[in-house]
ROTIMAR-765539 format. One record per residue (C-alpha): x, y, z; chain. Coordinates in nm, 4 decimals, padded with zeros to 6 digits, m for minus. Layout:
N
          x          y          z   kolvex
          X          Y          Z        A
...
This chain:
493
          x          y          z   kolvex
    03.6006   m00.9994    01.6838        A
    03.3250   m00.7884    01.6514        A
    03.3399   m00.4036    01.5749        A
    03.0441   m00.1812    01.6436        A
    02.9961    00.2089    01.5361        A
    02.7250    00.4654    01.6092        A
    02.6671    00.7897    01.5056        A
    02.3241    01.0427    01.5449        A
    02.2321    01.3556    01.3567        A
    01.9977    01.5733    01.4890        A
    01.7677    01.6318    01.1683        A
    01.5236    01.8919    01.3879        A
    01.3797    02.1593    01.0959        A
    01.4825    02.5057    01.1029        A
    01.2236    02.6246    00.9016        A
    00.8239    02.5056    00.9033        A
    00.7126    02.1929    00.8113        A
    00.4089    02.0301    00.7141        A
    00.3965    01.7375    00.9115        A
    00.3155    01.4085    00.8433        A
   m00.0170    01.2006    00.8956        A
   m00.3301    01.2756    00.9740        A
   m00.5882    01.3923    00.7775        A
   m00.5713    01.7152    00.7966        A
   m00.2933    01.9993    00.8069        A
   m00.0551    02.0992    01.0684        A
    00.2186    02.3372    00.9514        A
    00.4628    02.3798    01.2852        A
    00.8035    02.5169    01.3402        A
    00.7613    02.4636    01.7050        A
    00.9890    02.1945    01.8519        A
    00.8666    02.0086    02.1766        A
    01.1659    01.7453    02.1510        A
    01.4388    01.7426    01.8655        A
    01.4393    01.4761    01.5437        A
    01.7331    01.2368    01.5046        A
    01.8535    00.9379    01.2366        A
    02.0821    00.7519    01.4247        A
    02.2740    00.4491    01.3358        A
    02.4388    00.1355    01.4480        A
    02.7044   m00.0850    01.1756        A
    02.8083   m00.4333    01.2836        A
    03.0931   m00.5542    01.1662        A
    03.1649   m00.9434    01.2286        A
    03.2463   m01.2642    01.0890        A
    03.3569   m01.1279    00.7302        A
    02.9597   m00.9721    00.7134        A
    02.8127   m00.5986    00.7980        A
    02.4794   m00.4974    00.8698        A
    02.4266   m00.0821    00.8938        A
    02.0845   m00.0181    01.0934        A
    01.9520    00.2653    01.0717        A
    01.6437    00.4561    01.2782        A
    01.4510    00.8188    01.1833        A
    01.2272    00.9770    01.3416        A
    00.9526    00.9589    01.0656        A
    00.6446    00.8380    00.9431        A
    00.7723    00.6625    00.6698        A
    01.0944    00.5817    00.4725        A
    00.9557    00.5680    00.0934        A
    01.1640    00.3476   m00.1280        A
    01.3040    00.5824   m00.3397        A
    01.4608    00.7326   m00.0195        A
    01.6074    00.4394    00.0779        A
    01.7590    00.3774   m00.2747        A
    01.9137    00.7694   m00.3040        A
    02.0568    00.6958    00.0549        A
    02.2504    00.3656   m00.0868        A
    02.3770    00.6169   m00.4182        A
    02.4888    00.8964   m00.1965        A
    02.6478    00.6761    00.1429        A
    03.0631    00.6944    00.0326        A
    03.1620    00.4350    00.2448        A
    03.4705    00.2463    00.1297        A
    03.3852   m00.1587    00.1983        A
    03.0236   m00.1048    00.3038        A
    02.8147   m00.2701    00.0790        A
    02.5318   m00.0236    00.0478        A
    02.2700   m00.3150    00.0705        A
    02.3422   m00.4395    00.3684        A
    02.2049   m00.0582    00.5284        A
    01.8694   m00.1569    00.6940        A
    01.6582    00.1859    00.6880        A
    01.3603    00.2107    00.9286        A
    01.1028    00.4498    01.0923        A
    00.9291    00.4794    01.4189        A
    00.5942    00.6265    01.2664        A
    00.6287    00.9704    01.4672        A
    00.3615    01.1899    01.3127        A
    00.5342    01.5211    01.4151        A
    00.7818    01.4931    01.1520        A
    00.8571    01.6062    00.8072        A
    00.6051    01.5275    00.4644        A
    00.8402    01.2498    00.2688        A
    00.7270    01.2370   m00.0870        A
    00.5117    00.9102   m00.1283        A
    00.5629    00.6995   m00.4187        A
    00.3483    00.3650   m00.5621        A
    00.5762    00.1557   m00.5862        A
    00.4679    00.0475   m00.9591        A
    00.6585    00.2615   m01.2311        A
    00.3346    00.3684   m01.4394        A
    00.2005    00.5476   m01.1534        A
    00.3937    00.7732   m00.9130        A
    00.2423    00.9952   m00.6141        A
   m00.0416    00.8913   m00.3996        A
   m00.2721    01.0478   m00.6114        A
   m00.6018    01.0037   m00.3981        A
   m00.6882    01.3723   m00.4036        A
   m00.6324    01.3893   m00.7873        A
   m00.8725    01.1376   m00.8441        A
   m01.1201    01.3240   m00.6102        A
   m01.0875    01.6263   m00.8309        A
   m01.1831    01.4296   m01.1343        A
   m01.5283    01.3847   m00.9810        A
   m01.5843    01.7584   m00.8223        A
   m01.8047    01.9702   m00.9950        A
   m01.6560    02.2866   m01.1580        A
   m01.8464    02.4835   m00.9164        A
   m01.7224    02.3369   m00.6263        A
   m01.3869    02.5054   m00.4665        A
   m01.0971    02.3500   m00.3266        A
   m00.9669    02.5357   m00.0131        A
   m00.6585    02.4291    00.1902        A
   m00.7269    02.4267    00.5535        A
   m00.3896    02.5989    00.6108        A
   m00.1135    02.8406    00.3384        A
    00.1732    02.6023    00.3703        A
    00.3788    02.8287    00.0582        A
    00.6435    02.8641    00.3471        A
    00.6814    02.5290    00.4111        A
    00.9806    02.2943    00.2927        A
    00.8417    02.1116    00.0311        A
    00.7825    01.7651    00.0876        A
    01.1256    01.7243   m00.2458        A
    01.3209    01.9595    00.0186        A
    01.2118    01.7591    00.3094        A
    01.3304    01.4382    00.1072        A
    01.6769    01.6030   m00.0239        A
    01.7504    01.7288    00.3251        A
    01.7101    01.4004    00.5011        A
    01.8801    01.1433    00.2192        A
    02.2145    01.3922    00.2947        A
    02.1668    01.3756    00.6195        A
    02.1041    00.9651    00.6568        A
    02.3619    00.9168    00.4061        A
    02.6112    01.1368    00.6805        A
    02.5153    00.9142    00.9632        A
    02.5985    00.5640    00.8265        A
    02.9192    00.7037    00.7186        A
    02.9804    00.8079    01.0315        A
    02.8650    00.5476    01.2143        A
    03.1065    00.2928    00.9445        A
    03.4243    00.4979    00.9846        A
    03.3753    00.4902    01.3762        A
    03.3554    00.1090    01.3946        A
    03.5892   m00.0339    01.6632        A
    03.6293   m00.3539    01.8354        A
    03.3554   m00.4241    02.1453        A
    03.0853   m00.6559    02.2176        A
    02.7339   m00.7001    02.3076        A
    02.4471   m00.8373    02.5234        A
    02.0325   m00.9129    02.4486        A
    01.7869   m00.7895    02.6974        A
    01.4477   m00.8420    02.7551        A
    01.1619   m00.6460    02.9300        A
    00.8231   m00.5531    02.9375        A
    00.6287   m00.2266    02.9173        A
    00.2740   m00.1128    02.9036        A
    00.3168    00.1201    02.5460        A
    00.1338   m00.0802    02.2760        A
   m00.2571   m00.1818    02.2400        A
   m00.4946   m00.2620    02.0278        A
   m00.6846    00.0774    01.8184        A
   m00.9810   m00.1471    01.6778        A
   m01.2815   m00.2070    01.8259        A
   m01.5315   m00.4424    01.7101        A
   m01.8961   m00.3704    01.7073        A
   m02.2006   m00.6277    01.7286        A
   m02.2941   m00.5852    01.4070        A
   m01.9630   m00.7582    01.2395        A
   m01.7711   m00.4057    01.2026        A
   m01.4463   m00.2471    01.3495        A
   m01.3596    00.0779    01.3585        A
   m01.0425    00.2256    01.4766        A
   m01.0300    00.4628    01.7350        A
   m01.3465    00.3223    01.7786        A
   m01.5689    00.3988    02.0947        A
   m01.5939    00.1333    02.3078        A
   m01.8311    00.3166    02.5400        A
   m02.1624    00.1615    02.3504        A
   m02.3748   m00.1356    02.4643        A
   m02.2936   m00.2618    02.0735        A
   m01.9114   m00.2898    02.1749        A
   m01.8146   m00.6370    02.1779        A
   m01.4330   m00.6593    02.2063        A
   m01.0884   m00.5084    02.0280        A
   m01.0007   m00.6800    01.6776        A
   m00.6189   m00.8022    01.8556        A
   m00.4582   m00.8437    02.1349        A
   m00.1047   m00.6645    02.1868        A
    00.2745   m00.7488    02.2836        A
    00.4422   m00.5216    02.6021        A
    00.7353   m00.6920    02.5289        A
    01.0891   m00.5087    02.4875        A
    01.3129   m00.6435    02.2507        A
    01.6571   m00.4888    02.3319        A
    02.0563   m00.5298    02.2778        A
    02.3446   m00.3433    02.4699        A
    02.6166   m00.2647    02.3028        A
    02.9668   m00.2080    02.5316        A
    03.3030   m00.0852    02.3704        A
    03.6649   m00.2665    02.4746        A
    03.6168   m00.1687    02.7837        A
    03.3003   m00.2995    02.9044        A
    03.1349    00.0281    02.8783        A
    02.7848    00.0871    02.7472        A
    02.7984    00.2686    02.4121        A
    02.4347    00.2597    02.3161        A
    02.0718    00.0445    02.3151        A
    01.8624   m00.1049    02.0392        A
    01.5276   m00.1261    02.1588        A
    01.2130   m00.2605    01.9428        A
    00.8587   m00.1980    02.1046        A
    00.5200   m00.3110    01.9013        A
    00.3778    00.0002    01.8988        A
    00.4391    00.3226    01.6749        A
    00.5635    00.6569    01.8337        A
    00.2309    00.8585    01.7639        A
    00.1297    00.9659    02.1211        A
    00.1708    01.3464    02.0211        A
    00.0015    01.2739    01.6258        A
   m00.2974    01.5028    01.7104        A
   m00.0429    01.7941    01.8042        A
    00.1179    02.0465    01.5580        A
    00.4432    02.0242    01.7156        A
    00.7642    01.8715    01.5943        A
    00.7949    01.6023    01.8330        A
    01.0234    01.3065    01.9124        A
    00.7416    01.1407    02.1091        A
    00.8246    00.9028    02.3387        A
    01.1405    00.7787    02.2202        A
    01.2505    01.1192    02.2597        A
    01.2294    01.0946    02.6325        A
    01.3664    00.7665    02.6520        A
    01.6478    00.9095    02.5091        A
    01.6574    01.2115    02.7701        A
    01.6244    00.9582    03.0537        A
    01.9057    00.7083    02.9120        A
    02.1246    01.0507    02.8915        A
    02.0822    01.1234    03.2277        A
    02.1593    00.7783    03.3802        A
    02.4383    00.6422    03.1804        A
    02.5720    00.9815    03.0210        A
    02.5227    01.2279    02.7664        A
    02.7581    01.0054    02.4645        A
    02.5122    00.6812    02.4754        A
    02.2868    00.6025    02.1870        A
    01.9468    00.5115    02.1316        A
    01.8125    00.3107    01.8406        A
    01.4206    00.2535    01.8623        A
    01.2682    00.0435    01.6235        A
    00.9227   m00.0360    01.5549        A
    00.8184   m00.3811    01.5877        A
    00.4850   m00.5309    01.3986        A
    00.2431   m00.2612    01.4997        A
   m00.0257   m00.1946    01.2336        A
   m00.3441   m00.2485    01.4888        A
   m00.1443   m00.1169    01.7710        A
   m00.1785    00.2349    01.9690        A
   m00.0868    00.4014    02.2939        A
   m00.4026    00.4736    02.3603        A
   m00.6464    00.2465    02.6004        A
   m00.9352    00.2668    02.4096        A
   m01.1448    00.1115    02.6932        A
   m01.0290    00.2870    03.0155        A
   m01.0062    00.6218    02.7535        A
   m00.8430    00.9393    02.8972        A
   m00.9613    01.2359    02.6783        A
   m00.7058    01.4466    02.5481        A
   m00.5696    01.7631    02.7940        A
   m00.7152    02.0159    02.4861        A
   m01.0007    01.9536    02.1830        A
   m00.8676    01.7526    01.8740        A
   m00.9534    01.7626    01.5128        A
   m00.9883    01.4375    01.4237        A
   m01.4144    01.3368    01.4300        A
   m01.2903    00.9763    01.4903        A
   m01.1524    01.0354    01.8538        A
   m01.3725    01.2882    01.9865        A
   m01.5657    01.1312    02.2536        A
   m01.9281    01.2764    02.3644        A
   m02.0001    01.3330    02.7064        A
   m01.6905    01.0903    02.7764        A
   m01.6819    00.8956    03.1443        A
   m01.3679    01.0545    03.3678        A
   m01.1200    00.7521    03.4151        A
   m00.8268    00.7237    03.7055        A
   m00.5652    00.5449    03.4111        A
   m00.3091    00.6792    03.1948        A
   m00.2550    01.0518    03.1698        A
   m00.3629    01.1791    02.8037        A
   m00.2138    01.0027    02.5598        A
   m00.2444    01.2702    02.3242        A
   m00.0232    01.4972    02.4846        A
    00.3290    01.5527    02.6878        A
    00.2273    01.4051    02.9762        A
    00.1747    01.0594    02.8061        A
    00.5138    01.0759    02.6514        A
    00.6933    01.0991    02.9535        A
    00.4718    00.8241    03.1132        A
    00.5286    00.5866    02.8388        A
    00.9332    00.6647    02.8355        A
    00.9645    00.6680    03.2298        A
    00.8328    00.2835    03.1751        A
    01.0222    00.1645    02.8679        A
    01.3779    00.3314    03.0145        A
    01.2693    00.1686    03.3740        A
    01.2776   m00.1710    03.1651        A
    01.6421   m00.0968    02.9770        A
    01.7557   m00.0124    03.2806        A
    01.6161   m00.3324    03.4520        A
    01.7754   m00.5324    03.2156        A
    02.1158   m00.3625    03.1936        A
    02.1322   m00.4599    03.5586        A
    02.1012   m00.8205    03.4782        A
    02.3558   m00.8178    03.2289        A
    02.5867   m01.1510    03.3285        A
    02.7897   m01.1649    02.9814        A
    02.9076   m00.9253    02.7144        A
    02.9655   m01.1464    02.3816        A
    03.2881   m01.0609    02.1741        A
    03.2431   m01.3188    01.9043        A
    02.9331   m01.4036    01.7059        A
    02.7995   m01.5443    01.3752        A
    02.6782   m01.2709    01.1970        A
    02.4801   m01.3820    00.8331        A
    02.2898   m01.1056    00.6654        A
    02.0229   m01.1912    00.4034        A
    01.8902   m00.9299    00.1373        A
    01.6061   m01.0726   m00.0776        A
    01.3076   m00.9812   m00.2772        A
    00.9403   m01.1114   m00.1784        A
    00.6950   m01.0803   m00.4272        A
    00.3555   m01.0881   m00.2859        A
    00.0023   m01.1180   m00.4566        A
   m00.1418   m00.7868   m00.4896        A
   m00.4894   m00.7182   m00.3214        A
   m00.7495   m00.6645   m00.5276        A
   m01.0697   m00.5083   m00.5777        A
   m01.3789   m00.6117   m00.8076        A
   m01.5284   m00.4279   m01.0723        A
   m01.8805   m00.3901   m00.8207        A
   m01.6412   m00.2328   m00.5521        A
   m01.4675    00.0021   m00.8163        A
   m01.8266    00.0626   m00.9850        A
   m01.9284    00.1627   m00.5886        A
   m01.6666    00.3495   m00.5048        A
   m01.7070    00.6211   m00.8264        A
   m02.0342    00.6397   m00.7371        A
   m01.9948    00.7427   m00.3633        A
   m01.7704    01.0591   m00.4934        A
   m01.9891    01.1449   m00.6741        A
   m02.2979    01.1390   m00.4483        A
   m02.0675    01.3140   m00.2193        A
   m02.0737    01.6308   m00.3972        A
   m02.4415    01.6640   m00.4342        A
   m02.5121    02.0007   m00.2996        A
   m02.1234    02.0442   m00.2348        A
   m01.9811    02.4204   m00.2811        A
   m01.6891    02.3851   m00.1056        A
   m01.4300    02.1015   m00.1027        A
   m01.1876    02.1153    00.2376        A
   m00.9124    01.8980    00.3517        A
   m01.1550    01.6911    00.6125        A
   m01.4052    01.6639    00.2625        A
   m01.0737    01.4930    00.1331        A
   m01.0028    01.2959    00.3798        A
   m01.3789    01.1310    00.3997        A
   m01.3215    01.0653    00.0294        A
   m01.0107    00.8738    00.0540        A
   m01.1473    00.5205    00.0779        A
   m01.3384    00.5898   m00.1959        A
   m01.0407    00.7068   m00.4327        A
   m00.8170    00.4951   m00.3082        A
   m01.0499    00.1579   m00.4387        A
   m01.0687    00.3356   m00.7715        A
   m00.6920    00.3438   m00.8134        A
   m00.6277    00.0330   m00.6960        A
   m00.8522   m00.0962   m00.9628        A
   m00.6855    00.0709   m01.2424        A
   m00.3647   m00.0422   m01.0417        A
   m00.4168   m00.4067   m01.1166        A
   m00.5406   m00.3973   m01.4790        A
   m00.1532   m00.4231   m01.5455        A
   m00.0133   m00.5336   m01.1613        A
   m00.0823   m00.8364   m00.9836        A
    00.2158   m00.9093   m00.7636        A
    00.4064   m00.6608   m00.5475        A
    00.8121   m00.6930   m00.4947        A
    00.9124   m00.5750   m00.1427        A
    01.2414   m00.5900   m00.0093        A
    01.2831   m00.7690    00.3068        A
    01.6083   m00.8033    00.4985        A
    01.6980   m01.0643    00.7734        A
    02.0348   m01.0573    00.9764        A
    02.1596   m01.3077    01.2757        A
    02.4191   m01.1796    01.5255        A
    02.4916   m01.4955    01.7417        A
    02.1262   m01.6096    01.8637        A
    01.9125   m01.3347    01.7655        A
    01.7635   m01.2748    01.4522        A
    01.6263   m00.9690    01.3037        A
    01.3527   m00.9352    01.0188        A
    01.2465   m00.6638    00.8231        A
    00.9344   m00.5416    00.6278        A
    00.8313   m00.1491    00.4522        A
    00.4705   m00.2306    00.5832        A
    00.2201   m00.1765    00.8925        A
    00.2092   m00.4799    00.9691        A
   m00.0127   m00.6237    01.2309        A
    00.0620   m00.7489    01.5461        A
   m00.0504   m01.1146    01.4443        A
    00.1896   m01.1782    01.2090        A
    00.4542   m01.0328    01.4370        A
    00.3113   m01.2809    01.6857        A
    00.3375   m01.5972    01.4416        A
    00.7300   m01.4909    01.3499        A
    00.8110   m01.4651    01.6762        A
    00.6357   m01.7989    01.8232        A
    00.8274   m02.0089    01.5129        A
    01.1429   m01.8375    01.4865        A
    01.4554   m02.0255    01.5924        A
    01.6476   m01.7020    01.7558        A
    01.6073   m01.6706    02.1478        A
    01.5022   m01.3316    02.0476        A
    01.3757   m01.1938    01.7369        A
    01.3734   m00.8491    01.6546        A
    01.1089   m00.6984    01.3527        A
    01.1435   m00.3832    01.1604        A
    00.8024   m00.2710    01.0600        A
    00.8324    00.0267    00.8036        A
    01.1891   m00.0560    00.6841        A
    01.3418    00.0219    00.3169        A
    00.9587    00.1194    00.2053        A
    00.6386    00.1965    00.2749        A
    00.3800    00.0716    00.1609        A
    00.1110    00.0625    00.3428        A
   m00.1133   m00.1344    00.5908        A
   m00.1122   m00.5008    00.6156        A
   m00.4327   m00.6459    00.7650        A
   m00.5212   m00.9831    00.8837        A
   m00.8007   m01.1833    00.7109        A
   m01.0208   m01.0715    01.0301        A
   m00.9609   m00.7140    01.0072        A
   m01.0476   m00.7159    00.6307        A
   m01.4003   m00.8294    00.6905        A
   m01.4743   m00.6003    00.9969        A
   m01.3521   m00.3046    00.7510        A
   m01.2541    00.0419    00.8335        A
   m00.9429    00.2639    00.7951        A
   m00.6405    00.0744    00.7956        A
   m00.8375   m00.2441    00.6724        A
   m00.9784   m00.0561    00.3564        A
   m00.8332   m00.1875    00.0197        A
   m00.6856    00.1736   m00.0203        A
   m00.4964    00.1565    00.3082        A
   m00.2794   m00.0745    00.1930        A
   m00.1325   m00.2943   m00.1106        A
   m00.1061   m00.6165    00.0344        A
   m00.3870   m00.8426    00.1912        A
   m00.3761   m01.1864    00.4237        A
   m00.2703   m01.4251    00.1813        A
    00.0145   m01.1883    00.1491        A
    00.0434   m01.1828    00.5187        A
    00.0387   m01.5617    00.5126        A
    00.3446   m01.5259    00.2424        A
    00.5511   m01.3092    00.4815        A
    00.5102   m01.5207    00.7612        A
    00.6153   m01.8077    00.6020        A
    00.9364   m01.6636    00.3821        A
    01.0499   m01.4913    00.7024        A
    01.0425   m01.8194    00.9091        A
    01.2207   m01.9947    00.6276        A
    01.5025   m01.7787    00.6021        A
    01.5290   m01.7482    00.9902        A
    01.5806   m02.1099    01.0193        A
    01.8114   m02.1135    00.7229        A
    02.0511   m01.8122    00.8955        A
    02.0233   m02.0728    01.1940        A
    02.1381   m02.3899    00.9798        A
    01.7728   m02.5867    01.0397        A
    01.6538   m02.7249    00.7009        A
């Protein structure tokens, strides 16, 4: 017997926020579509697996481990809860911790500050003194995920389940490679030096229906390759477009069903076509996608605004419902095994030249330089982020993650607190034993970007040393100890 329970909180600020991502600041208390954590436990075969979903950037690892203190939930084992986000940028500002105990905050603009001249001023872009604190944001949200696996334990009841499978036009590729040997994301691909994008991508819907004793649909796990950032450039609190799936699987199959997205391997991935590109319905910030003197294209609406939400969660509910309809079985029994280990991975590292560099860039920088701004900040981070990362690794060298893998009859599900890319996603999934395999990108952590060996040499944000902790041989690591354990949950040696 199997017995499922779900629960949702709605977690949508009442005050301002600062919101998440980006570099620059966008202090909102205007809500386009409400936040939610929502969770699904699994009870079955003498194991439990709580998964939970938020609509955030990130889930930072001292997050995860308050949730685990605070959840009272008699016979849960507080390990087995599996927390993950969807990367929605229209959320609340988590505190962000390096995960080594000598060091905590990301403390990139610190080390900028060490190299600005006294007569150089810092000003904010925006006053966020109004704002819930990024400590607030954190206190509010551990209560309220805590709430929700509680809930979603003590509401566990006897039902079954089925595994779906679609595909949706949502995720693509964000880098673009250049003649020269670089990438760039959000590069433009209108230039004769264009040669192709870094990666491919993966429109394929991972999903799982869960029905109660009756045969009636209680909610949907659905994992997509791509993050939810289609509103990012907005200052709105925002949902994005697993906020209209939701809407859409409310109308069709009634307002008590649940929705769990999760976000599958996704680091390179957008929902953006960077070559048929759609310029956004009002000007942006951001200097890396503004487009001059862009072409008009007859493709996707903007995918910077409303529009594109609704486009992208018109297709992904089209495919749920799709599959419901082919539904043949609903499974009562299965073996569930549920794996909690610790990876250590090899720390990537920088060389005494790059460190030597990288000071001196900051401080070229502020030749001439009166006045420091958030964008200044922002064009400094690579910079500051290869300096710490040196001093990081005068006393680290390896990296302990926690990485989580659960089977429920023939699927198989696989966790990591990075952004990952899509190729190692692709190499789990080819090799895994599990008809379907489900990966949870951003889950109990986050820590950063992991790049492939290629996207290292081409360079640029998100390949950068400072985006990230972990480099390809770590990758290569991953891969492997996922596929190992996958097998093992499935008995091959």
């Amino acid at each position: 017997m199997i017995k499922f329970g779900w629960a949702e909180t709605d977690v949508t600020p009442k005050e301002k926020i600062s919101l998440q991502g980006e570099f620059y600041e966008r202090v909102t208390n205007e809500v386009e579509t409400p936040l939610t954590v929502t969770a699904l436990a699994i009870d079955a075969d003498g194991e439990q697996t709580v998964f939970v979903s938020c609509d955030l950037v990130e889930i930072p690892t001292q997050t995860v481990e308050e949730v685990r203190e605070k959840v009272n939930a008699p016979g849960l084992d507080p390990m087995k809860i599996i927390i993950s986000a969807v990367h929605i940028h229209n959320s609340y500002t988590m505190p962000a911790m390096i995960p080594f105990p000598f060091e905590k905050g990301r403390n990139s603009l610190k080390m900028i500050m060490q190299y600005k001249p006294d007569d150089c001023v810092y000003v904010p872009e925006v006053t966020s003194d109004d704002c819930m604190t990024p400590d607030e944001s954190e206190e509010y949200l551990v209560a309220a995920i805590a709430k929700t696996v509680e809930t979603a334990w003590a509401t566990r009841a006897p039902g079954g389940y089925a595994a779906g499978f679609g595909r949706a036009a949502v995720g693509m590729n964000r880098r673009v490679c250049y003649s020269d040997g670089t990438a760039k994301m959000w590069g433009d691909a209108d230039t004769a030096t264009f040669t192709e994008l870094e990666g491919g991508n993966d429109n394929g819907v991972e999903m799982l229906f869960v029905y109660n004793d009756k045969k009636q649909l209680t909610g949907v796990l659905a994992n997509i390759a791509c993050p939810a950032q289609v509103m990012e450039q907005r200052s709105v609190i925002s949902s994005d477009y697993w906020g209209k799936v939701k809407i859409l699987l409310r109308e069709k199959y009634g307002k008590g069903i649940f929705l769990l997205p999760l976000c599958a391997a996704a680091g390179d991935q957008c929902p953006r076509d960077l070559i048929r590109w759609v310029e956004p319905e009002t000007p942006i910030k951001d200097p890396n996608v503004i487009r001059n003197n862009p072409k008009p294209r007859d493709a996707d609406p903007s995918m910077f605004d409303v529009k594109g939400t609704w486009k992208i969660g018109r297709r992904v509910f089209n495919e749920i419902e799709a599959a419901l309809d082919e539904v043949t079985e609903i499974k009562t029994e299965a073996v569930h095994r549920h794996e909690v280990e610790t990876l250590k991975l090899p720390l990537r590292r920088v060389t005494d030249a790059e460190c030597a560099a990288a000071k001196q860039a900051m401080k070229d920088f502020f030749k001439g330089k009166t006045v420091l701004n958030y964008m200044d900040s922002a064009a400094l981070y690579v910079y500051a982020g290869t300096v710490l990362r040196h001093s990081l690794q005068e006393h680290n060298s390896i990296l302990p993650i926690e990485v989580q893998y659960v089977r429920l009859g023939d699927l198989a599900f696989a966790s990591n607190p990075f952004e990952l890319f899509l190729d190692y996603g692709n190499q789990i999934r080819a090799r895994s034993a599990a008809r379907q395999t489900f990966l949870l990108q951003l889950t109990n952590g986050s820590l950063g970007y992991l790049p492939t060996e290629k996207a290292e040499k081409h360079g640029h944000y998100s390949a950068y040393v400072s985006s990230g902790y972990v480099g390809h041989e770590g990758g290569a690591l991953l891969v492997s100890e996922t596929l190992e354990v996958i097998n093992r949950l499935f008995d091959i040696v």
